[in-house]
Biotite code that builds the C-alpha atoms (Angstrom):
import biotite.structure as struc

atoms = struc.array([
    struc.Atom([-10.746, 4.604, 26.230], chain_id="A", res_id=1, res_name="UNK", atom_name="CA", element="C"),
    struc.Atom([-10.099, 0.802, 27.199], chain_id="A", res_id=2, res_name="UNK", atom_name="CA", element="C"),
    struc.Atom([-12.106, -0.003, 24.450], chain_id="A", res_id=3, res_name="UNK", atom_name="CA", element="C"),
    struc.Atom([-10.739, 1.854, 21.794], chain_id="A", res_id=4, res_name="UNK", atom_name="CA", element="C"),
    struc.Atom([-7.293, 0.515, 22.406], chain_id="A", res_id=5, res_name="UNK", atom_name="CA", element="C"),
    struc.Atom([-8.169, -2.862, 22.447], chain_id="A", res_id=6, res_name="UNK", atom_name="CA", element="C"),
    struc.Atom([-10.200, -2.387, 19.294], chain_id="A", res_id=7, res_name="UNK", atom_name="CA", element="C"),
    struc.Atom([-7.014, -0.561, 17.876], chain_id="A", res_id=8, res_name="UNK", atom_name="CA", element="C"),
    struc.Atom([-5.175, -3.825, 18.519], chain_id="A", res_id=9, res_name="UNK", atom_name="CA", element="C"),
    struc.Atom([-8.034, -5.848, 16.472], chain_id="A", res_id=10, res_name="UNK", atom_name="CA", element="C"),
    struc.Atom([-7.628, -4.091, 13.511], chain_id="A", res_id=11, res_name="UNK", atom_name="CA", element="C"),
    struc.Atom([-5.544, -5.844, 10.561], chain_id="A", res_id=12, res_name="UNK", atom_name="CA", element="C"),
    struc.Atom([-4.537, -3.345, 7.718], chain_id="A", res_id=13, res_name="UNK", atom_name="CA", element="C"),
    struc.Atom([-4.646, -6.830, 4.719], chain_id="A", res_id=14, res_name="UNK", atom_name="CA", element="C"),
    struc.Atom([-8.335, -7.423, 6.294], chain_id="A", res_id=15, res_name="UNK", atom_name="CA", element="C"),
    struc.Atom([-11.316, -6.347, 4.724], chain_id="A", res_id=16, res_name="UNK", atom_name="CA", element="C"),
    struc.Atom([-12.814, -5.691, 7.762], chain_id="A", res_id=17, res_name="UNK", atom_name="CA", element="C"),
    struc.Atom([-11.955, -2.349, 9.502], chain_id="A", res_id=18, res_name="UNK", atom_name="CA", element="C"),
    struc.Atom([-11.485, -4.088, 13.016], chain_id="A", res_id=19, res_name="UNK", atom_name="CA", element="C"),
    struc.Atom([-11.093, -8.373, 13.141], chain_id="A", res_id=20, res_name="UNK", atom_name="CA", element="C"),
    struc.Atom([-11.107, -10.759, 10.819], chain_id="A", res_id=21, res_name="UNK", atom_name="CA", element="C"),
    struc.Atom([-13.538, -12.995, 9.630], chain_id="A", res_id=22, res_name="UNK", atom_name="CA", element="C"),
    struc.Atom([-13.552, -16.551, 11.814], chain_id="A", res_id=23, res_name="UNK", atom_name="CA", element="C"),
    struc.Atom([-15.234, -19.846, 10.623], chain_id="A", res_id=24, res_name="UNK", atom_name="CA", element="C"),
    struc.Atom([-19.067, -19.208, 11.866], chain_id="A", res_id=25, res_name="UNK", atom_name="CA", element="C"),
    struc.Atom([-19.501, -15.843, 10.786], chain_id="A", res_id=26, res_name="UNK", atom_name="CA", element="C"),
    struc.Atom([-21.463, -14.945, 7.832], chain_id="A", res_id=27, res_name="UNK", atom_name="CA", element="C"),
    struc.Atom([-20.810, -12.004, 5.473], chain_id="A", res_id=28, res_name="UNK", atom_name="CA", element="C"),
    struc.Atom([-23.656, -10.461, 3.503], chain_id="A", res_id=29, res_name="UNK", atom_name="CA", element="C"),
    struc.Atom([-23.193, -8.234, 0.701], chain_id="A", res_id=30, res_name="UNK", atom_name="CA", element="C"),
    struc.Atom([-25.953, -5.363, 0.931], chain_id="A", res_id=31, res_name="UNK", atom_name="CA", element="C"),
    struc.Atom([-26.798, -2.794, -1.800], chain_id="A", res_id=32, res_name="UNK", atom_name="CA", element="C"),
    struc.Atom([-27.128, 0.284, 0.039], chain_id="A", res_id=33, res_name="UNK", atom_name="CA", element="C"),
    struc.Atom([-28.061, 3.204, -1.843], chain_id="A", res_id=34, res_name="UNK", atom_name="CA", element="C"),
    struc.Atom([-26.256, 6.453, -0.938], chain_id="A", res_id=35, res_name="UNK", atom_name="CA", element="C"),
    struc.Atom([-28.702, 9.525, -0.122], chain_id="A", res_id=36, res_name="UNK", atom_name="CA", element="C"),
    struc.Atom([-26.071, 12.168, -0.253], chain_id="A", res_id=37, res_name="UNK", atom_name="CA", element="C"),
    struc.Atom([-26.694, 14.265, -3.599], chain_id="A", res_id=38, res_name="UNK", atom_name="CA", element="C"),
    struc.Atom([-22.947, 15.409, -4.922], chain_id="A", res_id=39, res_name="UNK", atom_name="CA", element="C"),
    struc.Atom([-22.427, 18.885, -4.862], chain_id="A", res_id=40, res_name="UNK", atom_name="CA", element="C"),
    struc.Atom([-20.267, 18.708, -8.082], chain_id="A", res_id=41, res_name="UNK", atom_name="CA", element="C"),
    struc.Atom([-19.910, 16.401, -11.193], chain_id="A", res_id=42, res_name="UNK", atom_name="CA", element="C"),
    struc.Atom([-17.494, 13.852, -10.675], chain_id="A", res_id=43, res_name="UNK", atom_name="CA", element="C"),
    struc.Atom([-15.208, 11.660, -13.528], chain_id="A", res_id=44, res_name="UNK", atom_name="CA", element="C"),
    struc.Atom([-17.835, 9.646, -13.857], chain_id="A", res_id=45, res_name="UNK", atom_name="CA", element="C"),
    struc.Atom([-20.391, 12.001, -15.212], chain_id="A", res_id=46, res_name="UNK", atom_name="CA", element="C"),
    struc.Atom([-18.687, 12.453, -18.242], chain_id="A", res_id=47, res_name="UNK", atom_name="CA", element="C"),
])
């Protein structure tokens, strides 16, 4: 429980980042991950 308040203090609703921010050092890395879930319905974009 400790932890999950003092990651609920971390988090910044104007970050990108769920919980923190990004500090000089870190590096970011765009990944294209490929969702396996199969939609059960057409969405707007079908059309």
């Amino acid at each position: 429980m400790k932890l999950v308040k003092r990651n609920q203090k971390l988090h910044d609703p104007n970050s990108p980042l769920l919980i923190g921010e990004v500090k000089d050092g870190d590096v970011v890395t765009e990944v294209n991950e490929p969702s396996y879930i199969e939609p059960k319905q057409p969405t707007l974009f079908d059309y």
